[in-house]
PAKOL-164172 format. One record per residue: residue in three letters; x, y, z of N, C-alpha, C, O in turn. Coordinates in steps of 0.1 Angstrom, whole numbers, plus 2048, in hexadecimal, padded with zeros to 3 digits. Layout:
BEGIN
ALAXYZXYZXYZXYZ;...
% end
This chain:
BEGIN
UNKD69778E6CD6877FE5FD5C77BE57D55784E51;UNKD5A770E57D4A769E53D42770E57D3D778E4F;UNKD3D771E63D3177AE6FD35786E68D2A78BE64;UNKD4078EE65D3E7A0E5FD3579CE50D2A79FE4C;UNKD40793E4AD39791E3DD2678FE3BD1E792E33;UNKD28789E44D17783E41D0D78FE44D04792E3E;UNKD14798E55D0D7A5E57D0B7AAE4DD007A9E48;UNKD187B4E45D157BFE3CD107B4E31D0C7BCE28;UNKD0F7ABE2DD097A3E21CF47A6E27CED7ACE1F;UNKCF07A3E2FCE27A7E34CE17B4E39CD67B7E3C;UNKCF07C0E3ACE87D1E39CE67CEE2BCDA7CEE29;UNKCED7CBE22CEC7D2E16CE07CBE10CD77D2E0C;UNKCDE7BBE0FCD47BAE08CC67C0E0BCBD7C3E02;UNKCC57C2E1ACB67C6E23CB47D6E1FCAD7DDE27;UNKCBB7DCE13CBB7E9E15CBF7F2E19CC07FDE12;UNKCC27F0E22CC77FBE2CCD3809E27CD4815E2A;UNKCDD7FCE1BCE8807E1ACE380FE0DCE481CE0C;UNKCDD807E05CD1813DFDCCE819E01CD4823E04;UNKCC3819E04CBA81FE0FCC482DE14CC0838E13;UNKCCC82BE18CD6837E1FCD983AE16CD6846E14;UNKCE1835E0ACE683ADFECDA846DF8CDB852DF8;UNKCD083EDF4CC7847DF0CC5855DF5CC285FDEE;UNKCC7854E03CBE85FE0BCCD866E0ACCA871E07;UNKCD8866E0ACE686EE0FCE8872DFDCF187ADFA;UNKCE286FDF4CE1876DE5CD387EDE3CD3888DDB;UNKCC987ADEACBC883DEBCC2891DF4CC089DDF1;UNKCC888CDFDCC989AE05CD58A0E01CD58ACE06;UNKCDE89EDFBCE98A3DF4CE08B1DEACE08BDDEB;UNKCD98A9DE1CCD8ADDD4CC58BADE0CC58C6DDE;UNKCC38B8DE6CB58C1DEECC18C9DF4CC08D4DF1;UNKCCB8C7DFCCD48D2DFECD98DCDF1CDB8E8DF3;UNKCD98D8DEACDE8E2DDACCE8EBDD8CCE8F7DD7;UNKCC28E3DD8CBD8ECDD2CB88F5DE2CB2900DE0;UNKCBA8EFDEFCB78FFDF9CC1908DF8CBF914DF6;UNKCCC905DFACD490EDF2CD491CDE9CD9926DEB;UNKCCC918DDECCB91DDD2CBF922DD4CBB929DCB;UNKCB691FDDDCA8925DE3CAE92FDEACA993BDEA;UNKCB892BDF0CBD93ADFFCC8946DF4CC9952DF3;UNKCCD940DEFCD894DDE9CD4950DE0CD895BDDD;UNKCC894CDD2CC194EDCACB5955DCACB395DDC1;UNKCAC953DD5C9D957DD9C9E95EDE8C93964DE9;UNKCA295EDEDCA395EDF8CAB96CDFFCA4976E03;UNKCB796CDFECC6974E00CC0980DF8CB9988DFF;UNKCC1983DEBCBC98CDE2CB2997DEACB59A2DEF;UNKCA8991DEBC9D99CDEFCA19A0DFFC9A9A9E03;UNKCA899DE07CB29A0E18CB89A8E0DCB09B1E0B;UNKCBF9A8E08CCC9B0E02CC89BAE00CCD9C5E04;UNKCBB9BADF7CB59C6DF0CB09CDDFDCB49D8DFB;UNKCA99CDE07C9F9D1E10CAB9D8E1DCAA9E2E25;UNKCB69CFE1BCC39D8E24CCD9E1E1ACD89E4E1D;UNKCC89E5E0CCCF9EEE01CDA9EADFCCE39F1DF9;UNKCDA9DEDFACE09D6DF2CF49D3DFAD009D2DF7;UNKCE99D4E07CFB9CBE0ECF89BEE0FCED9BAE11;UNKD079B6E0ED089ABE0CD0C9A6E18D169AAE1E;UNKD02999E20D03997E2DD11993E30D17996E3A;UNKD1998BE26D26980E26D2D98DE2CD3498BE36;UNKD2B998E26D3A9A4E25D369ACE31D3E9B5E33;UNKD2A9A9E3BD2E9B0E49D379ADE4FD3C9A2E4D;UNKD3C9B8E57D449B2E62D4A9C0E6DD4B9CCE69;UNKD4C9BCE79D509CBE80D5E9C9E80D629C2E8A;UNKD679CDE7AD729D5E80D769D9E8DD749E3E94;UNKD7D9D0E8FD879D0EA0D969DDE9FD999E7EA5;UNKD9B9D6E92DA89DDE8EDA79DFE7FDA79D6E77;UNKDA79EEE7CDAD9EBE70DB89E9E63DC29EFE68;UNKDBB9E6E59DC79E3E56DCF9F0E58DCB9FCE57;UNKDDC9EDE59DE69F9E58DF29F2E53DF99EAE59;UNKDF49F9E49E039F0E42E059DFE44DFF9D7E3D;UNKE0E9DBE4FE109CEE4FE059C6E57E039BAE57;UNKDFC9D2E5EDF09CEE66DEA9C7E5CDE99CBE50;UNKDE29B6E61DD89B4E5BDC69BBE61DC69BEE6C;UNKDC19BCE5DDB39C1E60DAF9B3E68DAF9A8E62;UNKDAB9B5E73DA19AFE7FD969AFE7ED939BBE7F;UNKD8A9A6E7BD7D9ADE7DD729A2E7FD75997E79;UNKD679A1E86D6299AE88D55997E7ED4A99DE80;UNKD56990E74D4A98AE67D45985E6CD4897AE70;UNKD3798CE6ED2A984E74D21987E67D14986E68;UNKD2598AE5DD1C989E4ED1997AE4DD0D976E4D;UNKD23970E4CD21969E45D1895CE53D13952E50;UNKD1A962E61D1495AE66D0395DE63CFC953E64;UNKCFF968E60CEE96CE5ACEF964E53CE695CE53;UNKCFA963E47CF5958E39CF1948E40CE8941E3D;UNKCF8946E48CF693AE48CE8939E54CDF930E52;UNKCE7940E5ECDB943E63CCB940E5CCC2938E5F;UNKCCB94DE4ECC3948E4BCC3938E40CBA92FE40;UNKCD1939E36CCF928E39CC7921E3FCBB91EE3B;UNKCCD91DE49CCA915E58CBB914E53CB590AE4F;UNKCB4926E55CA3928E54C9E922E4BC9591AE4E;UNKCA2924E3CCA0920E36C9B910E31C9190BE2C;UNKCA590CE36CA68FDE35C9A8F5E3EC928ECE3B;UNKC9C8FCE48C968F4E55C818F9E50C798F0E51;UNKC7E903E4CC72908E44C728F7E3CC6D8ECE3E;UNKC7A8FFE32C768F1E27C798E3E28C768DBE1E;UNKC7E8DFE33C7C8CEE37C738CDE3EC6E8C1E3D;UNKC6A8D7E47C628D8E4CC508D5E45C468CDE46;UNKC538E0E3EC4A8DCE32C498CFE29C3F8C7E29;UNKC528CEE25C558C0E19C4B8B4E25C408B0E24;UNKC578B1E33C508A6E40C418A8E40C3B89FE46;UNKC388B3E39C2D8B8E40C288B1E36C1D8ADE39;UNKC2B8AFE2BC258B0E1BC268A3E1AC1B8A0E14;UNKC2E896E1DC2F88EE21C29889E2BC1E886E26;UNKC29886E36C1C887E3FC0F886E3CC0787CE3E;UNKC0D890E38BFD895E2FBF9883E29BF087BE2D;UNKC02881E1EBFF878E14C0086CE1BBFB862E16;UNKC0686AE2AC1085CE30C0185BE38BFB851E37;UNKBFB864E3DBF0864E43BE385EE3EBDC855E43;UNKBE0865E2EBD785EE25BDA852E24BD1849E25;UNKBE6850E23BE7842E1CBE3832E28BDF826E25;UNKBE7839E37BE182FE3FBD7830E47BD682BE52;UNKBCD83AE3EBC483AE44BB782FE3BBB682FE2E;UNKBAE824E43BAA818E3CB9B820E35B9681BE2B;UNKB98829E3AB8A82BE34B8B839E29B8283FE23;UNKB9C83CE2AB99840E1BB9C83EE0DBA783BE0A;UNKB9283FE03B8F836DFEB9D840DEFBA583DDE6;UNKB9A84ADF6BA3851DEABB184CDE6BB484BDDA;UNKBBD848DF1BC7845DEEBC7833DEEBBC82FDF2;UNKBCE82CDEBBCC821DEDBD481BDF8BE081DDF8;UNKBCE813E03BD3810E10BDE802E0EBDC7F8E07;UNKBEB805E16BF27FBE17BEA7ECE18BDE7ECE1A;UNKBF07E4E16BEB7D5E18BE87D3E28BDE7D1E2E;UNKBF57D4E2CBF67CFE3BBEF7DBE45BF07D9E51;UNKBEA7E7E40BE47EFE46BD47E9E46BCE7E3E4F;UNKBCE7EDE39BC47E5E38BC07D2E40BB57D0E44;UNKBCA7C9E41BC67C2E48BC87C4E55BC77BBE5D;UNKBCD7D2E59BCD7D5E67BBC7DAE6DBB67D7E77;UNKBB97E0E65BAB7E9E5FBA27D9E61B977DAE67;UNKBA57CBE5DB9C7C4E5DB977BBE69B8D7B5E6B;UNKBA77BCE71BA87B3E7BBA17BBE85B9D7B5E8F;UNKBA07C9E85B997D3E91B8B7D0E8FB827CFE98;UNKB8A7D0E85B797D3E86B727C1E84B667BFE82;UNKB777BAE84B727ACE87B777A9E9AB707A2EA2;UNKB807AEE9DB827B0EABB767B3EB2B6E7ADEB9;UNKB767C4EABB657CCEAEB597C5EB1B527C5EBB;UNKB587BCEA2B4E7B4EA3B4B7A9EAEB407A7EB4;UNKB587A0EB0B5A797EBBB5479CECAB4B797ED1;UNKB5F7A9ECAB597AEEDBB497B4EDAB427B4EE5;UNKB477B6ED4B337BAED1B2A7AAED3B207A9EDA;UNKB307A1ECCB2B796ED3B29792EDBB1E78EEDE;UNKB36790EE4B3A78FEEFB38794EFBB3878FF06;UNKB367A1EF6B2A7ABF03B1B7A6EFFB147A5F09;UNKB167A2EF5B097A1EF8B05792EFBAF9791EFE;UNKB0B788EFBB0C77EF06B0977FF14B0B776F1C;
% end
């Protein structure tokens, strides 16, 4: 019971359950607003361009109702909604990873001067090029 204790005592201090915490409230947040990108911005101008049918409310008719009959029918509207969803989303995480990248890239790169370079990148940047220098010696021996 000690050894569990002491485990989740070093997940939690090392970050980790933050860390997850963080990210499972970030992406909760970024799921609301693609959402509200897809049925708000999105859905609207499809709706308008197919004369204003609503994808949720397709569906083909197998049977239809008759008195105590219920109506049969196969709704494949709402699998388009979530289709483009799906597009949606996967576009804009796509992008956001790209936009991120961009900046993750500047940042470990040592000779630019624009962003400012991690610590331990930069003495990565220092130990290469004194290496450099070593083996240049060492060939001309």
């Amino acid at each position: 019971m000690a050894s569990l204790y002491k485990e989740f005592k070093n997940f939690a201090i090392k970050g980790n359950m933050i860390d997850m915490a963080v990210g499972i409230i970030i992406g909760a947040a970024f799921n609301n607003v693609v959402n509200t990108i897809v049925k708000k911005i999105v859905m609207p101008p499809l709706s308008y361009m197919t004369h204003g049918i609503s994808f949720s409310d397709q569906k083909y008719i197998l049977q239809a109702a008759n008195g105590d009959i219920k109506e049969i029918a196969i709704e494949y509207g709402e699998l388009i909604e979530v289709f483009v969803d799906f597009v949606v989303i996967a576009i804009t995480i796509f992008i956001v990873i790209k936009f991120i990248n961009k900046f993750k890239d500047k940042a470990e790169d040592p000779t630019n001067e624009e962003e400012v370079t991690p610590k331990d990148i930069e003495l990565l940047a220092k130990i290469e090029t004194l290496m450099l220098e070593q083996n240049e010696i060492l060939k001309s021996k």
